[in-house]
ZAVEXDO-620977 format. One record per residue (C-alpha): residue in three letters; x, y, z. Coordinates in steps of 0.5 Angstrom, whole numbers, padded with zeros to 4 digits, always signed. Layout:
AlaXYZ...
***
This chain:
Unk+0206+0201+0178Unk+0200+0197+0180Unk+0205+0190+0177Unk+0209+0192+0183Unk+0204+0192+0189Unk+0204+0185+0189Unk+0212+0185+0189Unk+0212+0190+0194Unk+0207+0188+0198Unk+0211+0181+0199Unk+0217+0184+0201Unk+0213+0188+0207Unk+0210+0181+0210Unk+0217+0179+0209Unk+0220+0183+0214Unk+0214+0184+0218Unk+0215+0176+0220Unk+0223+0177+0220Unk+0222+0183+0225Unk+0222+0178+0230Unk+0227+0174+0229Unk+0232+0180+0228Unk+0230+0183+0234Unk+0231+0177+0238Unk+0238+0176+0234Unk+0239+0184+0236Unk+0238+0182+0244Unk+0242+0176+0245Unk+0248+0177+0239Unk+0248+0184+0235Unk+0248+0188+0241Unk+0253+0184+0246Unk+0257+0182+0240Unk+0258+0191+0239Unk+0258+0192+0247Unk+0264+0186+0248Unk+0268+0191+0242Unk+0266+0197+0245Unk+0268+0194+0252Unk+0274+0192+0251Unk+0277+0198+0249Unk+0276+0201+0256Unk+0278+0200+0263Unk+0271+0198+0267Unk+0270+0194+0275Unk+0262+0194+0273Unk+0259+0199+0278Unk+0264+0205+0277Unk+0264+0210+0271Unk+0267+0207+0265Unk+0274+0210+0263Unk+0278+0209+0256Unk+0283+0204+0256Unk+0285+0204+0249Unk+0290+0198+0246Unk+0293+0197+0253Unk+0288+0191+0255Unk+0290+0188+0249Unk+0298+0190+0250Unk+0296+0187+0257Unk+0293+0180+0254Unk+0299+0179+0250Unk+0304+0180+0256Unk+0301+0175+0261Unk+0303+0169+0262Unk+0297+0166+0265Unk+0293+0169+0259Unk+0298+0167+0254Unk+0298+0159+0258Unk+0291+0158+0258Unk+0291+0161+0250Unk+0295+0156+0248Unk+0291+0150+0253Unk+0284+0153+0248Unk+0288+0152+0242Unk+0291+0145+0244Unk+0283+0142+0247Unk+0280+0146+0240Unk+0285+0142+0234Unk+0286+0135+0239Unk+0279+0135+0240Unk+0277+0136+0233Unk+0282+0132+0229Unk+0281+0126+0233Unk+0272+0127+0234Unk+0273+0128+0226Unk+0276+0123+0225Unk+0274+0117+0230Unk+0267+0119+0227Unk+0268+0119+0220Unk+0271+0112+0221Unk+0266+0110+0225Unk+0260+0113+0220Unk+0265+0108+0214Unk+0264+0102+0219Unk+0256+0102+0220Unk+0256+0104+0214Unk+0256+0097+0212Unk+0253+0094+0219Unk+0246+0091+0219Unk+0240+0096+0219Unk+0239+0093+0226Unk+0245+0092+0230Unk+0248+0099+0226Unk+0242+0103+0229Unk+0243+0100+0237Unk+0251+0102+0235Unk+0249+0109+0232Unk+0244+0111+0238Unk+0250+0109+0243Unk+0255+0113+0239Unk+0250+0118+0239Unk+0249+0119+0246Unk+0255+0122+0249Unk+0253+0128+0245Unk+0246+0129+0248Unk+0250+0128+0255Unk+0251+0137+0259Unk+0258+0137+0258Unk+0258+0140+0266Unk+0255+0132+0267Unk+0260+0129+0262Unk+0266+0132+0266Unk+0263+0129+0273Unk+0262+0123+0270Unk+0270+0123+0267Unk+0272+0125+0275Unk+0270+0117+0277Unk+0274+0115+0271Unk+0280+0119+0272Unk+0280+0118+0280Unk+0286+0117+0283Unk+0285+0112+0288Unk+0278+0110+0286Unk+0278+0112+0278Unk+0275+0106+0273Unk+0281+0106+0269Unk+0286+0106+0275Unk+0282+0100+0278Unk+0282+0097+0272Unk+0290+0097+0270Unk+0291+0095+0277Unk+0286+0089+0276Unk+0290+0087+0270Unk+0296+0087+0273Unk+0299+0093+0270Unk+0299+0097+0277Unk+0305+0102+0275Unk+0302+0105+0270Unk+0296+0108+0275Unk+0298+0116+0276Unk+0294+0122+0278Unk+0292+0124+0271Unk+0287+0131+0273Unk+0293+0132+0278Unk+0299+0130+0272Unk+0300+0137+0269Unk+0303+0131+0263Unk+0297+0128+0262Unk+0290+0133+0264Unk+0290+0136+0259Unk+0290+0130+0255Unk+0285+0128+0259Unk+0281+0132+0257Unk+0282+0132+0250Unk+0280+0125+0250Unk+0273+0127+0254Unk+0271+0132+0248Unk+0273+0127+0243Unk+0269+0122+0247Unk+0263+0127+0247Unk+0263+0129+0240Unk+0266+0123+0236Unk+0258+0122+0234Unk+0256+0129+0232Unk+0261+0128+0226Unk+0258+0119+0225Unk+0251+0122+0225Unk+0252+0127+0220Unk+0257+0123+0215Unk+0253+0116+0216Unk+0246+0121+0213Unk+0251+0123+0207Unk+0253+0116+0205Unk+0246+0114+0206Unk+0244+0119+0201Unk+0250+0117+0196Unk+0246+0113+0189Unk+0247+0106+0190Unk+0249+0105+0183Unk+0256+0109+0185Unk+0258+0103+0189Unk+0255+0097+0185Unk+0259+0101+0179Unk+0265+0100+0183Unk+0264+0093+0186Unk+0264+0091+0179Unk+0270+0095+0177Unk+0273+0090+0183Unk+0274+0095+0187Unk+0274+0093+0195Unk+0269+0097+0200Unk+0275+0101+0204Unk+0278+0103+0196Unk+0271+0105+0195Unk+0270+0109+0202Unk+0277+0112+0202Unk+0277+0114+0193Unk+0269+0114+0192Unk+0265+0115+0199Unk+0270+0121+0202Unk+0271+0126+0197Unk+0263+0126+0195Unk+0261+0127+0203Unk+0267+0132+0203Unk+0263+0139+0205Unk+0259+0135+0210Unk+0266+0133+0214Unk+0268+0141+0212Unk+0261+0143+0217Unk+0262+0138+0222Unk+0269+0140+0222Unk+0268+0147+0222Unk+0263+0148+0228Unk+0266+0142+0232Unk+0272+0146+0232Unk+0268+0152+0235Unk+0264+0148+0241Unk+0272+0146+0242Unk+0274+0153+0242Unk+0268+0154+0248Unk+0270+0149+0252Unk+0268+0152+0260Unk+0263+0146+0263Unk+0268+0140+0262Unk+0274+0144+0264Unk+0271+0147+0270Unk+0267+0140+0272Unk+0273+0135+0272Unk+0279+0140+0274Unk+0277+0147+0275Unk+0283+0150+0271Unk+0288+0146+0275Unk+0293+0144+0277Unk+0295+0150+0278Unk+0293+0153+0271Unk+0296+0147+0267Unk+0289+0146+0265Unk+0286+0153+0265Unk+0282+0155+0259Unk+0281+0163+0256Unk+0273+0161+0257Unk+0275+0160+0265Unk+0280+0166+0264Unk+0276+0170+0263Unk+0269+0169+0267Unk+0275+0169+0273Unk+0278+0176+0270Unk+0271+0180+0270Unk+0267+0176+0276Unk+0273+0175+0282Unk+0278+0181+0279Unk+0272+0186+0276Unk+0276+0187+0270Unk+0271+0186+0265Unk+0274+0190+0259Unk+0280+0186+0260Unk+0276+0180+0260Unk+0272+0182+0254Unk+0279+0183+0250Unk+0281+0176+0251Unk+0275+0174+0248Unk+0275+0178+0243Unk+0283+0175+0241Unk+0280+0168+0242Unk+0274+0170+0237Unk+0279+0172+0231Unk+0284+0166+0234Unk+0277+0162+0232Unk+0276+0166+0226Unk+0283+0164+0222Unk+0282+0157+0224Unk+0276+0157+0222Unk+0278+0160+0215Unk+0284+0155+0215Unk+0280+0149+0215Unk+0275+0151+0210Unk+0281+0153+0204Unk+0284+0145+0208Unk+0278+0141+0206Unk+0274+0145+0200Unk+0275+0141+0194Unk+0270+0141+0188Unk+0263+0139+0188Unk+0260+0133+0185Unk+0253+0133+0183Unk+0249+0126+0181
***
């Protein structure tokens, strides 16, 4: 008995430091998450009593084509936005990888950048760019002689989506750099001075011997780019306030608008609850796509 007092006694310092952080957790996740479940069964303006809805919201969710459109505008930012970030900031981290210590920090701290940006900035800043009239990249194929290939792109419903894709793939591009470029880093030099011997090329080596070793670190960074994309709400709102029209309206902008201007805060809580089981599945299928075996060294 008297062995297990200091065992106990462990135990109990334990939760009394973790009650804090629990509690906080409780507040700001825990009990929201809860309460957004519980809402969106119900019928609710935000001031008057609350009334049992049932399935209906969902059954409703499912029928609207706003809701449905900007559904798919949420899927199509998340997977475009992932892929190219992914896989531009892979080839990036692959390329610095063997830039000197110097020149590869002043390109890494300008890759990086974007991604300490507020995305409600980036969105604004890229309203110059893509300005009609006064826009850098319309100026900038005008200079160039290429005037016929100037359009509205935030008024385009063809290409404000795209544009926006692109701003997020801009903005995230450095997160995965970073994290696989630390990776290799960590890599045993006697891996590649091995395969060097072997005559095997550097892109042989990044592509057959560097990627599958750094293989769980792009599944994470695939993994949370792919819910930040899910959650895009301040680029959106910032560049095209979900025009034109709806063309670039995203479940985020849907349901702030459902529940805010319309007082539907149970039907707003639904959406967000499909988006979240959308982001759930994805999420699952991503992780089975790039799990693989694990490598120890």
């Amino acid at each position: 008995m008297h062995k297990n007092k200091p065992r106990l006694r462990k135990i109990i310092v334990s939760l009394i430091f973790l009650l804090p952080a629990f509690a906080f957790l409780s507040y700001s996740v825990y009990i929201p998450f809860g309460w957004n479940i519980v809402l969106s069964f119900q019928n609710w303006d935000g001031f008057l009593k609350k009334s049992w809805a049932g399935l209906a919201n969902y059954f409703n969710a499912f029928h609207d084509p706003e809701v449905l459109k900007a559904l798919g505008n949420s899927i199509f930012l998340a997977l475009v936005s992932t892929l190219g970030s992914v896989l531009l900031g892979v080839l990036a981290a692959g390329l610095l990888f063997k830039v000197r210590r110097g020149e590869g920090a002043f390109y890494r701290l300008i890759i990086f950048m974007p991604v300490m940006l507020p995305s409600a900035i980036v969105g604004l800043l890229f309203t110059f760019v893509f300005n009609a009239d006064i826009g850098l990249l319309n100026s900038f194929f005008r200079a160039v002689g290429l005037g016929s290939l100037t359009k509205a792109w935030l008024e385009n419903y063809s290409t404000v989506m795209w544009c926006i894709a692109f701003v997020n793939i801009w903005k995230m591009t450095g997160l995965t750099m970073m994290l696989v470029f630390a990776a290799i880093q960590m890599l045993p030099v006697s891996i590649f001075e091995s395969s060097k011997i072997d005559g095997a090329s550097y892109p042989k080596q990044f592509f057959y011997l560097t990627l599958p070793l750094v293989k769980s670190i792009i599944q994470l960074s695939t993994v949370y780019i792919l819910a930040v994309c899910f959650k895009t709400y301040d680029i959106v709102f910032s560049m095209t306030r979900g025009g034109p029209g709806i063309a670039s309206t995203t479940i985020p902008i849907t349901m702030i608008k459902t529940a805010f201007l319309f007082g539907e805060f149970g039907y707003s809580s639904a959406m967000g609850i499909i988006l979240m089981l959308i982001v759930v599945v994805l999420v699952l299928t991503f992780n089975k796509l790039l799990s693989g075996e694990k490598y120890e060294f």
